[in-house]
C-alpha positions, 0 to 999 in steps of 0.5 A, a space after each residue: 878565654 876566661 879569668 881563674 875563679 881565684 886570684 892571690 898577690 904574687 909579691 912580685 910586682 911584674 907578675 902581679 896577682 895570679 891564679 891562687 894554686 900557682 907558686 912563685 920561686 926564684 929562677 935557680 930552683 928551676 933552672 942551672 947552667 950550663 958549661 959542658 965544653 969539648 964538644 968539638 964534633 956538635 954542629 954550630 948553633 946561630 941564637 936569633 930573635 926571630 928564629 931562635 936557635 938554629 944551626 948556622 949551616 940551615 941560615 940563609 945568610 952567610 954568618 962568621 964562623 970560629 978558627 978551628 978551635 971550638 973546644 971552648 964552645 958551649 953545649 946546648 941540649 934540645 929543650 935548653 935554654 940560651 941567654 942571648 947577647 940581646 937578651 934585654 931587647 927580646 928574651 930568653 931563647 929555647 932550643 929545639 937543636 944540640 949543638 954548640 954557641 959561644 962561650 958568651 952565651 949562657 946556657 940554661 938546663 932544667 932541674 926541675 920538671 917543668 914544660 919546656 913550652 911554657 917556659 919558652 913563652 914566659 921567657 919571652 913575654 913582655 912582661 918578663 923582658 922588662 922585669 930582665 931590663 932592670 938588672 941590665 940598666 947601665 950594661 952596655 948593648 950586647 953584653 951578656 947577662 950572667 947566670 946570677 943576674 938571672 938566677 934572683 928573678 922570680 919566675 911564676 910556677 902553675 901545675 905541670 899539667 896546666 903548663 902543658 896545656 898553657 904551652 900548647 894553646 900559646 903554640 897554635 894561637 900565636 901560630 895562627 897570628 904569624 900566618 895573618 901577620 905572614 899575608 899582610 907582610 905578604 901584601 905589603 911585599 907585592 904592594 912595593 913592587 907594584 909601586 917599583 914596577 909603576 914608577 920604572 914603567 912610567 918614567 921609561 915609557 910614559 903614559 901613553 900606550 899607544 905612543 910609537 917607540 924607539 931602541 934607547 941604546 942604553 940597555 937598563 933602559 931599553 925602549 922609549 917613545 920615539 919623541 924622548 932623549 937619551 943623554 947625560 946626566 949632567 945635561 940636566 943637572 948642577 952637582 954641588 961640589 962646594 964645601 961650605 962651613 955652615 951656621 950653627 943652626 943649619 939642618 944637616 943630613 947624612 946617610 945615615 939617616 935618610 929613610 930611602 925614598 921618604 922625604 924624611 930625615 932628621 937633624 944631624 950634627 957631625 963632627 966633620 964641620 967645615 965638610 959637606 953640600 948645602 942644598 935648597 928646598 927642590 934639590 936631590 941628595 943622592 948618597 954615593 955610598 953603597 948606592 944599592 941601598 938606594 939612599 935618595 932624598 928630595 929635599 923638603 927645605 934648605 939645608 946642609 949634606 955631608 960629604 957622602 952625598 952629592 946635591 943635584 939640581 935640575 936645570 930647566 931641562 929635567 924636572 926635579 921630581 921626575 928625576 928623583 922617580 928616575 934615580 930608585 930605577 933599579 937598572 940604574 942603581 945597577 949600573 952605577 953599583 957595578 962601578 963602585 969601588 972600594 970592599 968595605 965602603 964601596 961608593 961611586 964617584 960624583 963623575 960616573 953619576 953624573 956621565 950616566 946616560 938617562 932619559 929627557 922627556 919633553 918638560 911637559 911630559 915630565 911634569 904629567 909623570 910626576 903628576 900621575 906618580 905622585 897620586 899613584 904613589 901616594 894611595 899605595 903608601 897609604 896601603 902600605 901605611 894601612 898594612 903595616 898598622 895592621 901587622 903592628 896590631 897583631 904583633 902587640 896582641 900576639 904580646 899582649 896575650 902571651 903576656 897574660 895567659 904566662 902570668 895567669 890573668 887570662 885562662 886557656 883550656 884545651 878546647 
C-alpha cells in the first residue's frame, strides 16, 4: 500500500486532502430516496450493524414482526442503501437482499453509476459516521436521519474503475481480518469454558483425584468426596433482609450494573431511597432477578444494594469465596431459574435460594479451593484479557484502514 503521487484539499474537512483526479459532491447527486410502498408480497428485511440487511426469516433470533398490514412498508433493491435507526452509532447499510423495512428507515437508490462496494465501505467508515454525527447532535438515540439530513453532506468521487478496485481489495482484506478476529473471538470462547468447567469441577469434586466419592442426592451436583456435605443454604449463610436508609455518601449497587463475575461495579444512586441491603467488604450480592444472567458480585467494600439483590454472608461453616465459585455453577442457576416467577421479570424468591441444597467441604478444604481458583482463574483472565486487547487492535486497524483507503490517503491496486 502506497500514497498517490498527487494530493489536493478537498474542502471538506473530514475528508481532507485526497488524490488530485477524485471530486467531491453533495450526497443528493449520487443518490435518491426511496419510497416504493404496496410491496406486501416481498419478504421482510431486519437492517443490523453486525449483518447489515438480512431477512428476518434467515435471523437466529426471533425478531417482532408487523400485524398483517405492510403495505406501508418500504422496498429496498439489492444494492440499495438503508439509513439505520442507529445510524450515528454505525453507518449507512447496503443490501444485497429485495424485501421490505419500516416505513422509518430511509432507503437510498443510486442515480449515478457508482460501486456499489465502495460506497458500502465509505458509508460505513470512521470518518464519515463522525461527519454523520453532527447533524444528530441533540436527536435522541434511535431516531432516524431524514434523506435531507443526508442529502447536504458531501461524499468523495474516485474514477468508477478505482472504486471497483477500491471496493474489491477493502472486500478481501477486511475479510482476512474478521477470520483473525473470528479465532481470537474463538480462543476467547474455548477460554471461558475452560474456566466454567474449572471452577464447576473443583468445587464439586475438589482437588484431589484420588479422593473416594459418594451419590450427593442432588442431581445438579452429582458425585462428591465421600467426606463432603450436602445442606441447605442457609446453614451457612445470613440474608439481609433489613431495609436501611443510607447516608448520602454510601455506595450503592444494583443489577444494572454488576458486571457478572468481575468484582466491579460502579456508583448508583436511585430513586427508591429508603429501600435496599447494606453490605460489608467479604459479602456476596446475588441479584434474584433474571438469575440466569448470573448477576453475582463479591464485595470489594461496605456498601449499599438495592432491593433486587440479597446480601449473603457466610457464617464460619462456608467460606465466602468458595461460595461465591459455587453460585455461577450453571446447574444451580438452573435449578433456581426453573423456579422463578414472573414473564417479563422473572426472579426468584430470597427463601427458594437460601433452601437450595449446596455442597460443605471441610473449611480447610474450601479454603485450598479458593486458593487454587483464584491462581487459576486469574491467569486465564489475563488470556482472555490478552485476546481481547488482541481483537480490539485488529477491529481499530480494520477502521483505520477503510478509513484511509475511502478517503484517498492509502493506495490499493489490484495485486
Amino acid at each position: 500500500m502506497t500514497r498517490y503521487d498527487v494530493y489536493k484539499d478537498s474542502g471538506v474537512e473530514w475528508i481532507g486532502e485526497f488524490p488530485e483526479q477524485w471530486d467531491v459532491i453533495k450526497s443528493k447527486f449520487l443518490f435518491g430516496c426511496r419510497n416504493e410502498r404496496n410491496n406486501i408480497t416481498e419478504p421482510l428485511l431486519s437492517v443490523t450493524q453486525k449483518d447489515s440487511v438480512v431477512r428476518r426469516d434467515e435471523l437466529a433470533t426471533r425478531v417482532w414482526n408487523p400485524d398483517s398490514d405492510i403495505s406501508a412498508y418500504k422496498l429496498v433493491k439489492n444494492g440499495d442503501f438503508v439509513i439505520s435507526l442507529r445510524t450515528f452509532e454505525g453507518g449507512i447499510e447496503l443490501s444485497n437482499v429485495q424485501g421490505l423495512v419500516s416505513p422509518a428507515y430511509t432507503v437510498l437508490y443510486r442515480k449515478k453509476e457508482i460501486e456499489a462496494l465502495y460506497y458500502k465501505y465509505l458509508l460505513k467508515s470512521a470518518r464519515f459516521i463522525t461527519e454523520l454525527n453532527k447533524i444528530t447532535t441533540g436527536i435522541r438515540q434511535g431516531k432516524n436521519i431524514s434523506f435531507e439530513d443526508f442529502a447536504e453532506i458531501l461524499l468523495p468521487v474516485p474514477g468508477l474503475m478505482e472504486q471497483k478496485i477500491i471496493g474489491t481489495q477493502l472486500d478481501a482484506k477486511t475479510s482476512l481480518i474478521d477470520q483473525l478476529i473470528d479465532v481470537k473471538q474463538r480462543k476467547i470462547e474455548l477460554l471461558k469454558e475452560k474456566r466454567t468447567a474449572l471452577i464447576n469441577h473443583v468445587v464439586t469434586k475438589g482437588l484431589d483425584p484420588n479422593v473416594k466419592m459418594k451419590e450427593s442426592g442432588v442431581e445438579w451436583i452429582g458425585v462428591i468426596p465421600e467426606h463432603w456435605d450436602v445442606k441447605k443454604m442457609k446453614y451457612g449463610v445470613y440474608s439481609s433482609t433489613l431495609k436501611a436508609n443510607p447516608s448520602s455518601d454510601a455506595i450503592k449497587i444494583s443489577p444494572e450494573n454488576v458486571e457478572s463475575g468481575t468484582g466491579i461495579c460502579l456508583n448508583y444512586y436511585s430513586e427508591y431511597e429508603g429501600e435496599g441491603f447494606p453490605f460489608i467488604k467479604g459479602d456476596i450480592l446475588f441479584n434474584k432477578l433474571r438469575i440466569y444472567l448470573k448477576k453475582i458480585l463479591f464485595a470489594d467494600f461496605d456498601g449499599f444494594s438495592m432491593g433486587e439483590m440479597i446480601v449473603l454472608r457466610c457464617n464460619t461453616s462456608l467460606c465466602n469465596r468458595y461460595l461465591y465459585y459455587l453460585l455461577f455453577n450453571q446447574g444451580l442457576i438452573d435449578l433456581l431459574d426453573s423456579q422463578s416467577t414472573g414473564i417479563k421479570m422473572p426472579r426468584v424468591s430470597p427463601e427458594i435460594i437460601l433452601n437450595s441444597k449446596v455442597i460443605y467441604p471441610p473449611i480447610s478444604e474450601q479454603t485450598q479451593i479458593v486458593e487454587f481458583l483464584n491462581e487459576k482463574t486469574k491467569e486465564i483472565d489475563n488470556l482472555l484479557t490478552l485476546e481481547q486487547k488482541k481483537i480490539d487492535l485488529l477491529k481499530e486497524y480494520r477502521q483505520s484502514l477503510i478509513s484511509e483507503v475511502v478517503t484517498g490517503k492509502i493506495k490499493v491496486t489490484k495485486d
